[in-house]
N, C-alpha and C positions, 0 to 999 in steps of 0.2 A: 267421236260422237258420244253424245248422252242418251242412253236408249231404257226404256224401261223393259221391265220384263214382267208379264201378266205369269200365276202360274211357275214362280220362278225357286218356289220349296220345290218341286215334282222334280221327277227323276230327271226328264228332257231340261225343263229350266234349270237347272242347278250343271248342268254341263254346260249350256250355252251360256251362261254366264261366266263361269271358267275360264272357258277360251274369249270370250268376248274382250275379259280382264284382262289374259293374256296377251291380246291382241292392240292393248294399248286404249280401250273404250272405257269410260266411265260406265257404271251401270246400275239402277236401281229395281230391287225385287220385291214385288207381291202377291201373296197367296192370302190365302185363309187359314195359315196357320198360324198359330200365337205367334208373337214373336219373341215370346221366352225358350221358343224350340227350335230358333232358327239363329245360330251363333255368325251374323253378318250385321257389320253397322248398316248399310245400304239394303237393308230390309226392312219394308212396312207390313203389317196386317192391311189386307183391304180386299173385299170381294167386289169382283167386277159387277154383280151386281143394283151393286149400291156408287149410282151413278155421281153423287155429290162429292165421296172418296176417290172415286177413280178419276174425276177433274183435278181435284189436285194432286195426284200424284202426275199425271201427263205434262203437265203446265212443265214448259223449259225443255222438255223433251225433244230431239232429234228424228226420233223414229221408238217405235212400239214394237217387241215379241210376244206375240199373242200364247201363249200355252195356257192358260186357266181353262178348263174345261172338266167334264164327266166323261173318263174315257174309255166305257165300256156302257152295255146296256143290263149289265148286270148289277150293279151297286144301289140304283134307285130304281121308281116307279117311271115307263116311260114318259110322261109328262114332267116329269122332272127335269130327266134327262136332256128332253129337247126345251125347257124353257132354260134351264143353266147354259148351255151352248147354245142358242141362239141370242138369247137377250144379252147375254156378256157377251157375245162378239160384236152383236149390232152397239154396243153403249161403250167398248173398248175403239172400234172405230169415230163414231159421235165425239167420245171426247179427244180422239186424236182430230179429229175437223176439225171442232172447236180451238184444240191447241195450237193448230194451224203446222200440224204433224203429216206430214205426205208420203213416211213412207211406213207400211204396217208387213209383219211378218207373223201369220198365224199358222197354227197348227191343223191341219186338216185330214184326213188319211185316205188310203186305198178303199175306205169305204164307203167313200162317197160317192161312188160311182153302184156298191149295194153287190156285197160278195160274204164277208170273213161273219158277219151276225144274219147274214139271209136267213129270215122265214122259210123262203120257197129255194127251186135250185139254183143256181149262178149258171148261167148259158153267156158264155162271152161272148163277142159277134166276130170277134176274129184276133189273132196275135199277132205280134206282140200289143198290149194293151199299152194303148198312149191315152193321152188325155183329152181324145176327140171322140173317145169311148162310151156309147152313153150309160145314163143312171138309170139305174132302178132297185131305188129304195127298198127295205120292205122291212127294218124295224126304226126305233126310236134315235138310235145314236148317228147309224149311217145317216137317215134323213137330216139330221141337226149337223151332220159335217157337210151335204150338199146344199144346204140355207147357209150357213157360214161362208162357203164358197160365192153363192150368189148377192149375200151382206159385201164383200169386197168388192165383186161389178159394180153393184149399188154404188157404192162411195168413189170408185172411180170415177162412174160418169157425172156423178152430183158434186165431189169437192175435187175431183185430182188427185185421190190419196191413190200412190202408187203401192201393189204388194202384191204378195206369192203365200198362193196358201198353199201348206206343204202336207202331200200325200204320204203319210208315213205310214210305212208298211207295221209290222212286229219290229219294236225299237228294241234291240240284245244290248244287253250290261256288258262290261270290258270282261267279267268275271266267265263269262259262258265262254269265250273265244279260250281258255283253256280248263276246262271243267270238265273232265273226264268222265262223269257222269252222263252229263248232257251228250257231250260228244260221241258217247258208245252208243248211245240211244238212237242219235244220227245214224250211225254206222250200221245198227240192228234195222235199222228203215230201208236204207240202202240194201241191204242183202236180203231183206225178204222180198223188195219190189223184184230184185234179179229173179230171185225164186219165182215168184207169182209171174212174174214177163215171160215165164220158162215155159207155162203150164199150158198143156190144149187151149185150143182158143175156147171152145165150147166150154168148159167147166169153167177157166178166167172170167169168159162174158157172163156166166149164170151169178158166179158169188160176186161181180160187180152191182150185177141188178138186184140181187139180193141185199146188199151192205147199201146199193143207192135208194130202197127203201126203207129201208131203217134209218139212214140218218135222213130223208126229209121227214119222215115221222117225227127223232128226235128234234130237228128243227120248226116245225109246225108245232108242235107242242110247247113249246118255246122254253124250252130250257135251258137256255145261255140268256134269259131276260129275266129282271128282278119280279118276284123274288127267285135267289139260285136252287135251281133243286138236283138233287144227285142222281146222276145216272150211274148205274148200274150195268157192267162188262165182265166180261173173264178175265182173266191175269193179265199183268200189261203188258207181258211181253207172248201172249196167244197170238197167234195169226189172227185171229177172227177180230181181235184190237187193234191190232196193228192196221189189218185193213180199212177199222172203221175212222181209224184217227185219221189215216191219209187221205179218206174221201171226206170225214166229214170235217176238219181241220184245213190240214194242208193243202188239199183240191180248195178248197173256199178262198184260200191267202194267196194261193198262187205261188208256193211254196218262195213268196218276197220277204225280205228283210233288208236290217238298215243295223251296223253298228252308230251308238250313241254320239259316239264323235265324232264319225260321220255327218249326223243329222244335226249337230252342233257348227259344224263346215257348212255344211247350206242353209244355213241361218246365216252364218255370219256372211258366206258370197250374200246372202238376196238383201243385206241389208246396204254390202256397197256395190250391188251391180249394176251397170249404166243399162236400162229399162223402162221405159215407162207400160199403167194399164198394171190390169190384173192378171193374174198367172195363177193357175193351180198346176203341180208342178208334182211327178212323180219323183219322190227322194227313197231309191235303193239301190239295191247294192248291183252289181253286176251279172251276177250269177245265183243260181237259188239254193236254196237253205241247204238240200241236201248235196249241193255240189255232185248231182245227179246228172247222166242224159236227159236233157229238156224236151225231145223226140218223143223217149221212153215215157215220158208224163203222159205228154198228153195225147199218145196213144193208148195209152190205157183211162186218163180219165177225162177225157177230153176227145172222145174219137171224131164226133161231129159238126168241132171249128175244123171249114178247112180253108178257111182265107186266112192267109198269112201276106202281112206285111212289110215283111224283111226277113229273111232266112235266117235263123238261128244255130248258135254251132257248140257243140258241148254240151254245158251247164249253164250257159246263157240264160238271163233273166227273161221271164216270159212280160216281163210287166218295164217298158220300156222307159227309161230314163235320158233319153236323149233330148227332149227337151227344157228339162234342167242343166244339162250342160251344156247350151247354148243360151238359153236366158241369163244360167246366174253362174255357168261354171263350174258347176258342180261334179269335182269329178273321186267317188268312194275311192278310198285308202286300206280301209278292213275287209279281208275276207277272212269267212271260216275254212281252216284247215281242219277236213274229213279224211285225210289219206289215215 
């Protein structure tokens, strides 16, 4: 296949092209960055915005990966935000019509569904979290990945373009899977949850509601949105941190992730998986970050899901991947090692 790759200098594009290559595909890449900073012949400068460039680069194309976007709600003004990811994915699909391109693979993530950048709190309606889960938005970036999600419906029912937008959790560099630093940090999380799981119920439930007000303060005020402003804690390794990270962080993500080459593998399954229709598709890993009791979560932060939809055993991922590996096959190869 000849595919292009929208987005393809970024961290995710520049893997999935790797393997792509590996995998015996032709492949052409563009971003917005010079291309005197990107040492690849099959690289163009071209922002998906600027829809006259992005038709010719489609033209002859097989299929389309979407990564070009703004991937956080912190780097620009929310209107920015959601007009870069919406109008480039709606003009990256367009000219794959026009190309008469039918199958597209975009970048979507866990938060389109409205958790990891939430304003207000994240109340799930039950676990494991599939993708029948509903949305609810409440800043700039989640919003513009669940319009991206609904730009792919769109062009389903309007040309036949078939594709999978992928819910990518926290995508890890190959470099964290042995980074000692990071790793101990895991480790430090892990034994304070044991500690804190230890503790009277009565004092545990108090510094919960205590830390669950601070951090919807710190999220109502919006300081994960541009412009960035510093918050201000105790030492990072204080309990009183430790617990604000894990409710106001890791409770939000659903303690999910994805190694890169991973998320490079279901790219490449959805580009040749026999499918037709639109798919948004949970891409992570099998188990959660801290390779933790998954119980132990979310009875401590999550006391009042109590509809579960499959029992879960261990460390098992609370944010359910099963229907990426049946649509496209997807089946994670990296887990972190925390022993």
């Amino acid at each position: 296949m000849h595919i292009l790759i929208t987005g393809g200098a970024g961290f995710i594009g520049s893997a999935i092209a790797s393997r792509l290559r590996q995998s015996g595909h032709t492949i052409h890449r563009i971003d917005i960055v010079p291309e005197s900073e990107v040492d690849d012949e099959a690289y163009s400068t071209c922002d998906v915005n600027n829809m006259e460039s992005l038709l010719q680069h489609t033209q002859g194309s097989d299929a389309v990966v979407h990564m070009a976007a703004i991937a956080s709600p912190v780097a620009f003004p929310g209107q920015e935000v959601y007009r870069v990811n919406t109008v480039g994915t709606f003009n990256v699909f367009e000219a794959a019509a026009k190309s008469g391109i039918k199958r597209v693979v975009q970048a979507s993530s866990i938060n389109a569904i409205g958790c990891a950048w939430n304003l207000v709190d994240f109340e799930p309606a039950y676990f494991p979290i599939d993708e029948q889960h509903p949305s609810s938005t409440t800043d700039a970036y989640s919003f513009s990945k669940h319009i991206a999600e609904e730009i792919a419906e769109y062009y389903w029912r309007r040309d036949g373009i078939n594709s999978v937008s992928m819910r990518f959790p926290a995508v890890y560099r190959p470099a964290l899977f042995s980074d000692d630093s990071f790793l101990n940090r895991m480790r430090q999380m892990r034994q304070f949850l044991d500690d804190f799981a230890k503790l009277p119920q009565v004092e545990r439930e108090d510094r919960l509601q205590a830390t669950r007000k601070q951090v919807l303060t710190f999220r109502h005020d919006r300081m994960m949105e541009y412009p960035p402003r510093r918050h201000t804690s105790p030492a990072p390794d204080a309990p009183e941190t430790l617990l604000f990270n894990a409710y106001a962080f890791d409770r939000f993500n659903l303690w999910s992730y994805v190694h890169v080459y991973d998320a490079a593998q279901a790219v490449e399954k959805a580009l040749t998986a026999d499918f037709i229709g639109a798919h948004p598709l949970f891409i992570n890993n099998e188990t959660n970050s801290l390779m933790y009791e998954t119980h132990t979560l979310t009875d401590l932060f999550f006391p009042d899901v109590n509809i579960w939809r499959e029992d879960l055993i261990g460390a098992q991922t609370l944010v359910s991947n099963r229907k990426a590996r049946r649509v496209i096959g997807f089946e994670p190869e990296y887990t972190l090692d925390i022993s």
